[in-house]
Every structure is written in structure tokens, then in C-alpha cells.
C-alpha positions in Angstrom: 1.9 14.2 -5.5 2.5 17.9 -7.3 5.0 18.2 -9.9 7.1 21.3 -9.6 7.8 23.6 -13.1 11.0 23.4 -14.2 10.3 27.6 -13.1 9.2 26.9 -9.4 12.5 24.4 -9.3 14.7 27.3 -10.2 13.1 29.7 -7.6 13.3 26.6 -4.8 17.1 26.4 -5.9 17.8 30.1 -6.1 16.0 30.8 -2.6 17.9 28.0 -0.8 21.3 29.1 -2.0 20.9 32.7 -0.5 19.2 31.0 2.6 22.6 29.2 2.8 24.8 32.0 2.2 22.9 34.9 4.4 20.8 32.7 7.3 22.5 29.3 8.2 25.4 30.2 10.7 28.8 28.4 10.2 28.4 26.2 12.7 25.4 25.0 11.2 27.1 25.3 7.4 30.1 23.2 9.0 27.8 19.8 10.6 26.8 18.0 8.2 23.1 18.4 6.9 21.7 14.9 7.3 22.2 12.6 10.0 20.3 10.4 8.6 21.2 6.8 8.5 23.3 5.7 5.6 23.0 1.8 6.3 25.0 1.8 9.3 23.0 2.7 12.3 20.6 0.1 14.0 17.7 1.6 12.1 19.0 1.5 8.3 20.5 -1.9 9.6 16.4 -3.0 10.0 15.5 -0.9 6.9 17.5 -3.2 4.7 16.6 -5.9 6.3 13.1 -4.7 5.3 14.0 -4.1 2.0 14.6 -7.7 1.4 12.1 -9.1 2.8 9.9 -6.4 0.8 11.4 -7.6 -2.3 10.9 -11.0 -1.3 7.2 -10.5 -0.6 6.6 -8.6 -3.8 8.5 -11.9 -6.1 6.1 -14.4 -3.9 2.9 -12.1 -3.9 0.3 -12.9 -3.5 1.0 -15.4 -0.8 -1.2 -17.7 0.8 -0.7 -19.7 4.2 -2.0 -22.8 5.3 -2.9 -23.5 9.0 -2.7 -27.6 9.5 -1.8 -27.1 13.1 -3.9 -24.6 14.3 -6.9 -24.7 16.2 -10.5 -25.0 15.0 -11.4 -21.4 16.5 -8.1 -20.1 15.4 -8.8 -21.6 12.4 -11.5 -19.1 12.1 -9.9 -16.2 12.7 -6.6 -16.7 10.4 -9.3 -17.5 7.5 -12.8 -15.5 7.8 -13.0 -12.8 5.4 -15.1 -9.9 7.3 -13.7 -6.9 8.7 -13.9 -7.8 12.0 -11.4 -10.8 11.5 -9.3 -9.1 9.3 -8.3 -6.2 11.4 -8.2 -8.3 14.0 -5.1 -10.3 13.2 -1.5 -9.6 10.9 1.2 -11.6 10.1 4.4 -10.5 11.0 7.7 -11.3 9.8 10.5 -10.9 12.0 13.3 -9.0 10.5 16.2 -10.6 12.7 15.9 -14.1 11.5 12.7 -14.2 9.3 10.4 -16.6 10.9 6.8 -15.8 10.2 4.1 -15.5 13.3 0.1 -14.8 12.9 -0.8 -12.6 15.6 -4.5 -12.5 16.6 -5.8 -9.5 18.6 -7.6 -10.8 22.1 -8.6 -7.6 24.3 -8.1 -4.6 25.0 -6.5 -3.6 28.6 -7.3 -0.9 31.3 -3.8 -0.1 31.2 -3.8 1.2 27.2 -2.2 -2.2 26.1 -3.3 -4.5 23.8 -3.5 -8.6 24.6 -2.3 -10.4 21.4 -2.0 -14.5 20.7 0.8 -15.4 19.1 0.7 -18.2 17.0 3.5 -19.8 14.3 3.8 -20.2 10.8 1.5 -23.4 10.4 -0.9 -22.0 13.1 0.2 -23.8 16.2 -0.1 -21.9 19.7 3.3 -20.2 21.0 2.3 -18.1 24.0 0.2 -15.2 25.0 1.7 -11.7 25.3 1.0 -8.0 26.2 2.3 -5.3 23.9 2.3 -1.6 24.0 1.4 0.5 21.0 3.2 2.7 19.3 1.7 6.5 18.7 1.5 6.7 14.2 0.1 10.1 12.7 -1.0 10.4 9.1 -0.7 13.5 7.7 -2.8 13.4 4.3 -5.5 14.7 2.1 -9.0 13.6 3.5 -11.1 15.4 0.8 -12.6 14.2 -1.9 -10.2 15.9 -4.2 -7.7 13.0 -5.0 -10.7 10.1 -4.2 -10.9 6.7 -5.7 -14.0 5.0 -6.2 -15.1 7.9 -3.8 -12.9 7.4 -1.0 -10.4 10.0 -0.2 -6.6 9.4 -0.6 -5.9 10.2 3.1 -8.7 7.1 4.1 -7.0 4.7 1.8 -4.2 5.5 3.1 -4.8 4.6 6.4 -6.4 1.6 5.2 -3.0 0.0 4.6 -1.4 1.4 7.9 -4.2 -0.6 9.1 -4.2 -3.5 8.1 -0.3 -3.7 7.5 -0.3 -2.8 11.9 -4.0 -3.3 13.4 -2.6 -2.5 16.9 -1.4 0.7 16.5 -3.0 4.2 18.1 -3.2 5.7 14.6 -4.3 9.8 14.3 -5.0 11.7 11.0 -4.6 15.2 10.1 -6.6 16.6 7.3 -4.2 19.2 5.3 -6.7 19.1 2.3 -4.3 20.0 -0.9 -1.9 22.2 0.6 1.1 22.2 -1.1 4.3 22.3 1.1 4.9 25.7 1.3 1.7 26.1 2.1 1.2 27.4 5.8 -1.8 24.7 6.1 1.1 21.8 5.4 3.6 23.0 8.2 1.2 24.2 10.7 0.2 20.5 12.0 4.2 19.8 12.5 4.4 22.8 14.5 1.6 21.6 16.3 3.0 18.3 17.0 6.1 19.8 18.2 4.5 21.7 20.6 2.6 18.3 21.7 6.3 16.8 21.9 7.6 19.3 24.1 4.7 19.1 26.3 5.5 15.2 27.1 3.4 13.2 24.3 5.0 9.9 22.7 4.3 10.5 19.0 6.3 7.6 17.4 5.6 7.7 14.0 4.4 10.3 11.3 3.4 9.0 7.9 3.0 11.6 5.4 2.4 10.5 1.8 2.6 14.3 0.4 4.8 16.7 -0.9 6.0 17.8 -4.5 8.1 16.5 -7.3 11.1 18.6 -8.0 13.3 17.8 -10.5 16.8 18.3 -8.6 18.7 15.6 -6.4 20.8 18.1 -4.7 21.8 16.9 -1.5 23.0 20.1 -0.5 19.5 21.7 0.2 18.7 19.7 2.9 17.5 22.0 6.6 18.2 25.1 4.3 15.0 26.4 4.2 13.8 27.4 7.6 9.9 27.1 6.1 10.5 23.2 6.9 12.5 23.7 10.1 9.0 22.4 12.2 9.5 19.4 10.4 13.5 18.6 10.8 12.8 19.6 14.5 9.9 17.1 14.7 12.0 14.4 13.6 15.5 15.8 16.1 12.7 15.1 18.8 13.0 11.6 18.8 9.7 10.9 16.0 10.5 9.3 12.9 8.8 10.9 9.8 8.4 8.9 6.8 7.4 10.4 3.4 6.4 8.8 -0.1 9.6 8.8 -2.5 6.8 10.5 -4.9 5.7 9.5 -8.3 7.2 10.7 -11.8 6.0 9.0 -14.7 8.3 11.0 -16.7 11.0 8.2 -15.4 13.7 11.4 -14.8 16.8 10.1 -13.0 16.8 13.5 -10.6 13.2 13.7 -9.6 12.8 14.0 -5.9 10.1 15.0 -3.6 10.7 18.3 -2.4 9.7 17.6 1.2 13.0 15.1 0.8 14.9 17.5 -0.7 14.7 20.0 1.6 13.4 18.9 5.0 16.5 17.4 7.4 16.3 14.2 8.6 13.3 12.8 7.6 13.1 8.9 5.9 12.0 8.2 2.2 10.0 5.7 1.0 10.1 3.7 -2.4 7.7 1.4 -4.4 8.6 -1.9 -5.3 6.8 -3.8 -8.5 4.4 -6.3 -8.1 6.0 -9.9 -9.0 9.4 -8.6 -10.0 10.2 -6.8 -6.7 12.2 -4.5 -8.7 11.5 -0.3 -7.6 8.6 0.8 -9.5 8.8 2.7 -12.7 6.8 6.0 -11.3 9.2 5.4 -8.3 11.3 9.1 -7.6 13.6 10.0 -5.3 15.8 7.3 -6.6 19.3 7.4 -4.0 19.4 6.0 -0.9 20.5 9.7 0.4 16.8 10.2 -0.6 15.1 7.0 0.2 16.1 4.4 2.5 12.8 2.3 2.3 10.8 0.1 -0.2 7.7 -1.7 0.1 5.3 -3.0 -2.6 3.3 0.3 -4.1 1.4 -1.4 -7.2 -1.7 -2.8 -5.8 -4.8 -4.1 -7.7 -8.5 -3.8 -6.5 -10.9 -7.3 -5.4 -13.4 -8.1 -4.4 -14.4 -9.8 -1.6 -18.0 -11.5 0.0 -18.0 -8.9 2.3 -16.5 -5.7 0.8 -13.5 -4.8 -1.1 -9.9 -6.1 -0.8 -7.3 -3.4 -2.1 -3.6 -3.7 0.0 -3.2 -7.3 -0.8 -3.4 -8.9 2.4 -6.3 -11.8 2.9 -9.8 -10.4 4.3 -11.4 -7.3 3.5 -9.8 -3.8 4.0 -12.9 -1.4 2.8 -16.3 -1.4 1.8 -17.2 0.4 -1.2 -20.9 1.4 -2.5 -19.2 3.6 -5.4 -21.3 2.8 -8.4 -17.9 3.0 -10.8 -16.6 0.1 -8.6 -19.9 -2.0 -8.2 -19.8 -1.5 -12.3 -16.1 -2.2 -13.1 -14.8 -4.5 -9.7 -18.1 -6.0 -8.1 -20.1 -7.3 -10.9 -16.7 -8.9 -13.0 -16.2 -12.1 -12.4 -12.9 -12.1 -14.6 -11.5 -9.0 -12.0 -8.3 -11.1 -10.3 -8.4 -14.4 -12.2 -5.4 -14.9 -15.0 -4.9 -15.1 -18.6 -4.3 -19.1 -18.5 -7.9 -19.6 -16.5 -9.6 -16.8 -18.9 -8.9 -18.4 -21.8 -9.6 -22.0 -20.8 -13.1 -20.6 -19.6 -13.6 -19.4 -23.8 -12.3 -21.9 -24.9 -14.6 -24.4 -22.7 -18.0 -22.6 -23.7 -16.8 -22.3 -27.6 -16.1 -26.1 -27.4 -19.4 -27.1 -25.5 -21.0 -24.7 -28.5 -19.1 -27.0 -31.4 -20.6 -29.8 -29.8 -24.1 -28.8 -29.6 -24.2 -27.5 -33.3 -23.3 -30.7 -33.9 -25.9 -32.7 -32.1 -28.4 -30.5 -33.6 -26.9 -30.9 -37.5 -27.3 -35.1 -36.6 -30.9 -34.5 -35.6 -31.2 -33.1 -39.2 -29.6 -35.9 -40.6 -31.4 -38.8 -38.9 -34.3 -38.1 -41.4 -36.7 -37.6 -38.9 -36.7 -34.2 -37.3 -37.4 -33.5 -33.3 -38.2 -30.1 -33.3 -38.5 -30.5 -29.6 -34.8 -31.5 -29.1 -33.7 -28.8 -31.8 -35.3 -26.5 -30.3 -34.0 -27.3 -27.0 -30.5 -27.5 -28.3 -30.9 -24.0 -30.0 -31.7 -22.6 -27.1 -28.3 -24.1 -25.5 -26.3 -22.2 -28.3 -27.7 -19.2 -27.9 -27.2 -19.3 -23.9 -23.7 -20.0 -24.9 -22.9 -17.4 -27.0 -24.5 -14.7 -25.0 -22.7 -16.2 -22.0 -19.5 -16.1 -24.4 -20.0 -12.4 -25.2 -20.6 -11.9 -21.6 -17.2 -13.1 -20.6 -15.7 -10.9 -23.5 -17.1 -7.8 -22.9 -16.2 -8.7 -19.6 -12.6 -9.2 -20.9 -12.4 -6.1 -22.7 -13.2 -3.9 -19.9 -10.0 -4.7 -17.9 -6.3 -4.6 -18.4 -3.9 -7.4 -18.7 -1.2 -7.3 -16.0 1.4 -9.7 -14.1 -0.8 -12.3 -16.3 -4.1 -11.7 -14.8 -7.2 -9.2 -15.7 -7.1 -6.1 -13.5 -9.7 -3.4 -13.3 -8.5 -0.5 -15.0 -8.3 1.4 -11.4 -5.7 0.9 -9.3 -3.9 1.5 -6.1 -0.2 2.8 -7.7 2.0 5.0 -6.1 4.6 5.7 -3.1 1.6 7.1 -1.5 0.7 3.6 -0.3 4.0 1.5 0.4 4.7 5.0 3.0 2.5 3.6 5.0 2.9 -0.3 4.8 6.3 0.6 5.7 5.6 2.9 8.8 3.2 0.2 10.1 5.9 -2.8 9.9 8.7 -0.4 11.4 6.2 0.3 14.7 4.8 -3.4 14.6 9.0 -4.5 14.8 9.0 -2.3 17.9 6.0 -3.5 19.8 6.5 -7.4 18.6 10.7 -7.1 18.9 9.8 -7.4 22.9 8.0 -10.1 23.4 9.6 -12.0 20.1 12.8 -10.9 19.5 
């Protein structure tokens, strides 16, 4: 996410007020600029309802199930680790009246539709069920540019839209790192628009781009006909979620200029990890703005079979980055918490007490068994260096939530954009045969 000069916000300002005095006709200065939801139409309604269950999720985090009533092979699938199984089933939450259903994938139809098992909270059998997915476009940077651990931000991305909806027909668009006046950033919305008109179902576009302005003008929004593609993607019937954008600079009026400017398109927040509260780096802070929140603070683990980074139970990504194998892969400590840490010291200094003293009673019984000193030496110094080990170990990572993270993380509206796009088109294919 760029940040705009306090400069380039001027000239945005300036330009938009002289679009708005010489372009927009009265008609259009008369409607009123955005539609969009304010908590009363059937989608804010859900968006809220979202919201708390968000909040919810990020107090509880991380959460673990238990399965007593489900079946041996289900069993399987709900718990294995490896891709396969873990993008192979979700749980879902229904926002109506909150009960909780694991959904495991079965086949794949002729007709384009997807055969899913539905199961309940304690992994007993409910029914079988056919459901349609929805059409989701990610609109990101696939370069190496803004990579993590070597893996480009658009990638990671996708990787929670993924595993947050593993049923849905999910396209990406490269736009490298155009900035949104660019010609490269609007071109793939004209694109789409033509697509629209042509009879394709886009449902969903998740963008986690744009740039931070430092303005909360409300009055700049569908000004600027440079983002016109983009209002008139989203009049067509698609919604278009953007990232809320980060700030560290914590400035009350910092908002993402794609929000700012571009008419009827949905924000989206970051919640904390554990207090559920909207993150820090959060922007875009007004519901005119941003409408959505989902968790945005994730931490990096690892897994038998690869590399866990959105939180939910299996592996979401393998990675062969050195910098990870280094920091993540090889550190036992990466995950576990401060309690647990320092019982483990405090274990192998104890065990070390101990053995000094054996060895200083050998000394004392008069006659000396080198063999057994020896041998008890030896213990000590395994200690210790296993002791440094766990230090070093210590040192490396930070101390967060009460438990030893690696030092890179997965922070930013960039990712709860797309954990919240996901959830909004798994409501609409689940909604049908559950709701």
C-alpha cells in the first residue's frame, strides 16, 4: 500500500474539486455519491453480522475443534495436515444464527458444480448437497516486488481467499506496482466491464491495493472519472472489496485513495489478534469508508508438510525460502508461548543443578569414578549447549500475544480483504442449501 505526500494529496483534492465544479452534471452533483450501504440494506445487515463474528474469532483465536462424533474417514479429512486435505474442506459459520458446519469437498460435477458433505459442529453427518460457485477476481501484485519469504504479495493473497473459500472459481490479474492512477491499475476494470456487458457472472473482485491519502473527505467519492471503470464495475451488479490500507503513522484521516474516490465500492478493516479490537496500522477508519473487518495480524508456522500462515488448521503454502527454513522451519520455539518457553529453561537449568551435584558427591565420597564424572560432565555440557540452543533460539523471535513469533509476519488489510471476500461468497453458495 503507497502512501500519498502531503503534495500529491493536495493535487488529488484540487483536481477533484474542479472535476466537481466543471464535469459532473447537476443531476449527478444532486444524487447522492454513495449508495453504499450504511448498515441498513441486507448486505451491511450480513456485514455486521460478520463483524461480530470476526471479532469473536479474533478474542477466541486460535481455535481448535474436536470431532467425537464424526466418522473414522471423516475423521481424516477434518484433521490431516497436507494440502490436499486442507483445501479440501472449511468451516463455516453461518451468519443468521451462528451454528458452525465443516464442509468437506467430494467431486467435482459435469455441470460446473461442486458436491460438498456437510457435517456439524462435533463432526456428525447432516446431509449431502450441491452448490454453485461463485466467480472471485483478485486484482494484485504478482511480482516479486513486495514478496515474503519469496512469494509475491498477490500469491499470498490468494492463499487466504483460498483457504478462507476452497470452492470458489477464483482468477488473478497481475497489475505489477501500478499505482492507481496508473493506466495499468484501471485497464483490467475496464476489461472486466466489457466481460460484464458481454454476459459473464463476475461475483466478486478482491483488490488489496491502492494508496494512502491523508483526507476522509466524503465528498470526493465518483468525482474523478479516472475511476469511473471501477464505480461502473461495481453499478453492474459485482461487489468490489478493497483493503482499508495500512498507516503506521496511526493518523485519524488516513484513507485509501481507491476508497476515497472510487463510488460504491466496500472497505475492508483489520482486526487484532486476541483483542479483536481494529488493528493499529488499520486506515480508512469510518464506516462511510469501511464496512468490513476481519482478522489482518497473522503469524507464520510451521507445519509437517509445509507452512501454515492464515491461521486455519493444515497447511496453506510450501516454502523453500532459505530466510524461512532459517528463521520459521528449523525453531522449535516459533508458535509455542512464554509460560511453556520458560518452563523448558527452567527444566534443563534444574536437570544441570542436579547433575553438578551428583558429580561434586562423587568428589566427596573419597574415592573418585572418573568414569561416572566423566559421564556426568558430559551431561552438563549437553545441557548447556542445548540451553544456549533454546536461547539463541529465544532471541531470534519476538514476543507477541504471549508466545514467540518469527520476526516476519503476515500484517496488513491486504490479507483480512480477502478472508472477507471469501466468507461473503461462501454465505452465498452455503445460504442455499443451509440457510
Amino acid at each position: 500500500m503507497k502512501v500519498c505526500s502531503e503534495k500529491l494529496t493536495g493535487i488529488v483534492l484540487k483536481k477533484a474539486e474542479e472535476i466537481g465544479k466543471k464535469i459532473i452534471t447537476s443531476q449527478q452533483a444532486e444524487r447522492q455519491i454513495t449508495e453504499l450501504p450504511r448498515f441498513s440494506p441486507p448486505e451491511m445487515i450480513m456485514a455486521r453480522a460478520q463483524n461480530r463474528i470476526a471479532i469473536h474469532q479474533a478474542r477466541t483465536a486460535p481455535r481448535t475443534f474436536k470431532f467425537p462424533k464424526a466418522t473414522p474417514q471423516d475423521l481424516e479429512r477434518l484433521t490431516s495436515n497436507t494440502i490436499e486435505a486442507s483445501y479440501s474442506r472449511v468451516t463455516w459459520i453461518n451468519p443468521q444464527d451462528n451454528k458452525i458446519y465443516h464442509i468437506l469437498k467430494e467431486t467435482e460435477l459435469e455441470n460446473g458444480n461442486i458436491s460438498i458433505r456437510i457435517l456439524r459442529e462435533d463432526g456428525s453427518f447432516l446431509k449431502n448437497a450441491e452448490i454453485t460457485p461463485k466467480k472471485i477476481i483478485v486484482i494484485d501484485d504478482f511480482s516479486k516486488t513486495c514478496a515474503k519469504y519469496g512469494i509475491p504479495h498477490g500469491e499470498i493473497v490468494t492463499t487466504f481467499l483460498r483457504r478462507n473459500n476452497p470452492f470458489a472459481n477464483i482468477e488473478t490479474i497481475d497489475t505489477g506496482t501500478a499505482f492507481p492512477f496508473d493506466e495499468k491499475f484501471i485497464k483490467p476494470f475496464e476489461e472486466i466491464l466489457e466481460r460484464i456487458k458481454n454476459g459473464e457472472k463476475i461475483d466478486y473482485i478482491s483488490c488489496s491495493k491502492g494508496a494512502i491519502c491523508y483526507t476522509n473527505a466524503k465528498n470526493l467519492r465518483g468525482m474523478l472519472p479516472h475511476f469511473k471503470p471501477i464505480t461502473e464495475v461495481a453499478e453492474s451488479g459485482t461487489r468490489i472489496l478493497f483493503a482499508a490500507g495500512n498507516d503506521t503513522t496511526k493518523a485519524l484521516n488516513a484513507t485509501n485513495q481507491i476508497l476515497l474516490n472510487a463510488d460504491k465500492v466496500e472497505g475492508v478493516g483489520s482486526l487484532s489478534f486476541k483483542t479483536g479490537k481494529i488493528s493499529d496500522f488499520s486506515a480508512s477508519k469510518n464506516s462511510f469508508f469501511t464496512q468490513h473487518y476481519e482478522i489482518g495480524e497473522h503469524y507464520v508456522r510451521p507445519t509437517e508438510y509445509g507452512a501454515n500462515i492464515t491461521g486455519i488448521p493444515g497447511t496453506d503454502i510450501v516454502i523453500t525460502n532459505p530466510q524461512y527454513q532459517r528463521e520459521i522451519e528449523h525453531n522449535f520455539l516459533v508458535g509455542k508461548s512464554k509460560e511453556r518457553v520458560d518452563n523448558l529453561v527452567k527444566k534443563i537449568e534444574a536437570e544441570i543443578y542436579e547433575t553438578q551435584k551428583k558429580k561434586m558427591n562423587l568428589f566427596r565420597a573419597g574415592r573418585i569414578d572418573f568414569k561416572a564424572a566423566q559421564k556426568l560432565e558430559d551431561r552438563i555440557t549437553f545441557l548447556e549447549k542445548r540451553k544456549s540452543k533454546v536461547l539463541n533460539y529465544k532471541n531470534s523471535l519476538t514476543l507477541e500475544n504471549d508466545s514467540y513469533e518469527a520476526q516476519e509476519k503476515f500484517f496488513g488489510t491486504s490479507f483480512s480483504t480477502p478472508i472477507r471476500t471469501a466468507k461473503l461468497a461462501l454465505n452465498d453458495m452455503l445460504l442455499k442449501v443451509l440457510g
